[in-house]
C-alpha positions, 0 to 999 in steps of 0.5 A, spaced: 289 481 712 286 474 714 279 474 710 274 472 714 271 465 710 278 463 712 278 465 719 271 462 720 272 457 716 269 450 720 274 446 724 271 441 726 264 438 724 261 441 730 263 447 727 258 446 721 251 448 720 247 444 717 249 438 711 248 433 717 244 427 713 250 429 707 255 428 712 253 422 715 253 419 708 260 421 707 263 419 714 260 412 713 264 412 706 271 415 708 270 409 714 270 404 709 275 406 704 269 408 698 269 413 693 264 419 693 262 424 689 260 430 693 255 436 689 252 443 691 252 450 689 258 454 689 259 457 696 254 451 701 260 448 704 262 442 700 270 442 701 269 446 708 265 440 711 270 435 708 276 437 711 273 438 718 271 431 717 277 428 715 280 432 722 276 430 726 277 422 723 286 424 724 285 424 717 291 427 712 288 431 706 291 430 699 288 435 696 289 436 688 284 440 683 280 437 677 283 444 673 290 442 674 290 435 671 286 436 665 288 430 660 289 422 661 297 423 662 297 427 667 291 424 671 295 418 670 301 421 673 299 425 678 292 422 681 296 414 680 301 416 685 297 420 690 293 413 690 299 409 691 302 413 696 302 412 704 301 418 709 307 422 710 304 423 717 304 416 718 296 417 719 290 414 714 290 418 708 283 422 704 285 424 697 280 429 695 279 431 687 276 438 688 271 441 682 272 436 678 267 439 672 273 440 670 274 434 666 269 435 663 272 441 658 273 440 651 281 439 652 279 432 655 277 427 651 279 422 655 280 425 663 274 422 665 274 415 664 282 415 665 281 417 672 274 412 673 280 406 671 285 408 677 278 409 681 277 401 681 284 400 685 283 405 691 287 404 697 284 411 701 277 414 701 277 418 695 272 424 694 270 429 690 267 434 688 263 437 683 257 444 683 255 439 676 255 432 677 250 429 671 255 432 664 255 426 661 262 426 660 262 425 668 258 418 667 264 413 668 266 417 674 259 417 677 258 409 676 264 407 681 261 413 687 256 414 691 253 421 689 251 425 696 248 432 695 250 437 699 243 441 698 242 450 699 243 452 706 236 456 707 236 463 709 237 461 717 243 457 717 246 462 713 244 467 718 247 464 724 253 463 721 253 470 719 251 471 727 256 468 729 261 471 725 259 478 726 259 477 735 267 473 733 268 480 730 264 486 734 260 487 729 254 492 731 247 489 727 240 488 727 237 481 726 232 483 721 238 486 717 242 481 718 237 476 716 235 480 710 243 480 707 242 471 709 236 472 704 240 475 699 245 470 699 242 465 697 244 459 700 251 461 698 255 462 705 262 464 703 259 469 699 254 472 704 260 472 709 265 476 704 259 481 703 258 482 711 265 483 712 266 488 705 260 492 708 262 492 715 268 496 715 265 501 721 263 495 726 256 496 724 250 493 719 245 498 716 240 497 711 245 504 708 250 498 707 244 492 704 243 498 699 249 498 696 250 491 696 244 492 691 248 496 687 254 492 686 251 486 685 246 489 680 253 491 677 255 484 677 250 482 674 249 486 667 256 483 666 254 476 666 249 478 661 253 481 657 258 475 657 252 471 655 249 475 651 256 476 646 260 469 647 254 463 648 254 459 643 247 456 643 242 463 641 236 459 646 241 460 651 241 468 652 233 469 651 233 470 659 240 473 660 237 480 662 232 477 667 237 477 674 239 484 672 235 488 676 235 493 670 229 496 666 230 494 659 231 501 657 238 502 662 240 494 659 239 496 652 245 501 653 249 497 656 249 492 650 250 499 646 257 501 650 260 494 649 258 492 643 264 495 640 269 492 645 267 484 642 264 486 635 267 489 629 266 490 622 259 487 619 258 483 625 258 490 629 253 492 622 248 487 624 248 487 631 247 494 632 241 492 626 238 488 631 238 493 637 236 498 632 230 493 631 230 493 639 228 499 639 223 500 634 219 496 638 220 500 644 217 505 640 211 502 638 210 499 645 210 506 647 205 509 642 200 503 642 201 500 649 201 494 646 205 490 651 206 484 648 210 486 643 215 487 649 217 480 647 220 482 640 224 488 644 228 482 648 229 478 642 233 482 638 236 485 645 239 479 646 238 472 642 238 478 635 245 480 638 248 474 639 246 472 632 249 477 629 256 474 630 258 467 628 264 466 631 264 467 639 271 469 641 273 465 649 277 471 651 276 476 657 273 482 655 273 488 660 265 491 660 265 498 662 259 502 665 255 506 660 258 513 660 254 519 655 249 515 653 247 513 660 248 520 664 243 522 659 238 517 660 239 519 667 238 526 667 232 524 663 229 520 668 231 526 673 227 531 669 222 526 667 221 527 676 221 534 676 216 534 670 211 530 674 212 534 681 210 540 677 204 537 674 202 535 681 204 541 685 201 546 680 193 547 682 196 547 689 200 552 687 195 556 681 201 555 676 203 553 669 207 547 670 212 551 666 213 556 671 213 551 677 219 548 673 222 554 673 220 559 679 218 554 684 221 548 685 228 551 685 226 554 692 221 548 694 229 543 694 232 549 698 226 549 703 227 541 703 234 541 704 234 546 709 231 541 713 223 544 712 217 540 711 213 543 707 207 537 708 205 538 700 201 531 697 207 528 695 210 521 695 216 519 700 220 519 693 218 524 690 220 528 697 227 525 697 228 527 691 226 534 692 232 534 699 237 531 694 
């Protein structure tokens, strides 16, 4: 099946949203047979918007990406003879160098500065692309181009891209919804174009569908954490790893325990479960006190505390899993911590022990919600959902 970011892809540059000042820059800079050196977030459209220029300049793209060509001979190789050739199609030529922060990796000591020497000899227009294009190891590449940023699309313009999508598709949707998932994009428009056609196999957007997109990044998120927390190299870099997760620092602490295993062993997995220890003393003395300020220190050692615990950082791929015993029993926890503060608040009304209300009362109150009655008890609306669930 054809994804949508290809099917919607923009042909031309009426097709595009927004970037035009960017891309009036970059036309003037293919006209004249220059160099450029395109940035922006992952997702803003910076390869799209390029092919839709050079197609509609009858321009061939000779596309080679950046991971591919990593050390000097291959970038004299391959870059050299993509400069010398002429056009297959017998048409003007664009050489496009995509994501060229890979060059910046370890394994290249000189891959940036080979490929700015075959930049001073171009026959066709050359652009490149970059989500970072200030590493230093970039400098020699950035002198010899014109450095043209393709900034974040607002939250309209990625709407009325998802507009246009959902009308092409048949989608049923409400604009505030609509505009509610462009938000959450964040400025990334093949990202928010992959989530609508992931949450809209029934032909319709709900707010049902938005909920769940919150639970799956929320999921995506804690494993970045956890790659940050367990592999950076720099002890500074992961004191505000749990910050995007979404995640209160209890449910965190949980994970990093599930997965401490699967990246520390021996010692090192002694002193990191030291640090979450130490983590979670601090929970304690927070909770005795209400001294808030000591938080600090619980997400120190939670995070740069565990990350120090190991010196060497291994580079694989580590599958993380969701936290399994010690989270259910969180959860229940919390459930009855809800039921526990229902019957607190219904016991007067009632003329019960909170005891008894937990036990002989509440039972039948979820059978009545659920059964659909509506008791108009002095409850909140989430305290009532939980009586129906």
């Amino acid at each position: 099946m054809k994804t949508w970011v290809d099917k919607y892809k923009p042909e031309t540059l009426k097709d595009i949203e927004g970037h035009n000042l960017s891309l009036a820059k970059l036309k003037e800079i293919i006209s004249t047979k220059g160099i450029a050196l395109v940035h922006g977030l992952t997702g803003t459209g910076k390869t799209s918007s390029i092919y839709a220029l050079a197609k509609d300049l009858n321009l061939e793209v000779m596309e080679l990406n950046a991971s591919d060509i990593r050390n000097k001979s291959s970038i004299e190789s391959i870059v050299g003879n993509a400069l010398g050739q002429m056009s297959l199609f017998s048409r003007g030529k664009l050489i496009l160098l995509d994501e060229i922060d890979g060059l910046s990796g370890q394994q290249d000591r000189g891959g940036a500065t080979t490929l700015a020497k075959l930049l001073s000899d171009n026959q066709f227009p050359i652009i490149m692309t970059a989500n970072d294009p200030w590493d230093a190891k970039l400098a020699p590449i950035r002198k010899k181009s014109e450095v043209i940023e393709f900034k974040t699309p607002s939250h309209i313009t990625v709407f009325n891209v998802l507009k246009k999508v959902c009308k092409g598709e048949g989608i049923i949707f409400e604009e505030t919804i609509l505009k509610d998932l462009a938000r959450r994009a964040g400025g990334d428009i093949r990202g928010a174009i992959n989530d609508l056609q992931s949450l809209t196999s029934n032909k319709e957007l709900n707010k049902e569908h938005l909920e769940k997109l919150d639970d799956r990044k929320k999921e995506e998120s804690i494993f970045n954490a956890l790659r940050l927390i367990f592999k950076a190299n720099n002890t500074s870099d992961v004191l505000g790893a749990l910050d995007t997760t979404g995640l209160d620092f209890d449910e965190a602490m949980l994970w990093i325990d599930e997965n401490l295993p699967l990246e520390y062993s021996g010692e090192d997995l002694a002193e990191a479960y030291d640090k979450l220890s130490l983590a979670d003393v601090y929970k304690g003395r927070i909770r005795r006190r209400m001294y808030w300020r000591l938080l600090v220190y619980r997400i120190n050692f939670m995070t740069a505390g565990v990350n120090a615990a190991k010196e060497v950082k291994e580079k694989g791929f580590v599958n993380y899993k969701r936290t399994s015993r010690i989270l259910k029993l969180w959860q229940a926890n919390m459930k009855y911590a809800k039921r526990k503060a229902i019957a607190q608040k219904l016991a007067k009304d009632f003329n019960v022990s909170t005891k008894r209300m937990v036990k002989e009362v509440i039972p039948y109150l979820k059978i009545m919600y659920q059964n659909g009655q509506d008791l108009e008890l002095n409850l909140e609306p989430e305290e009532v959902e939980w009586l129906r669930a």
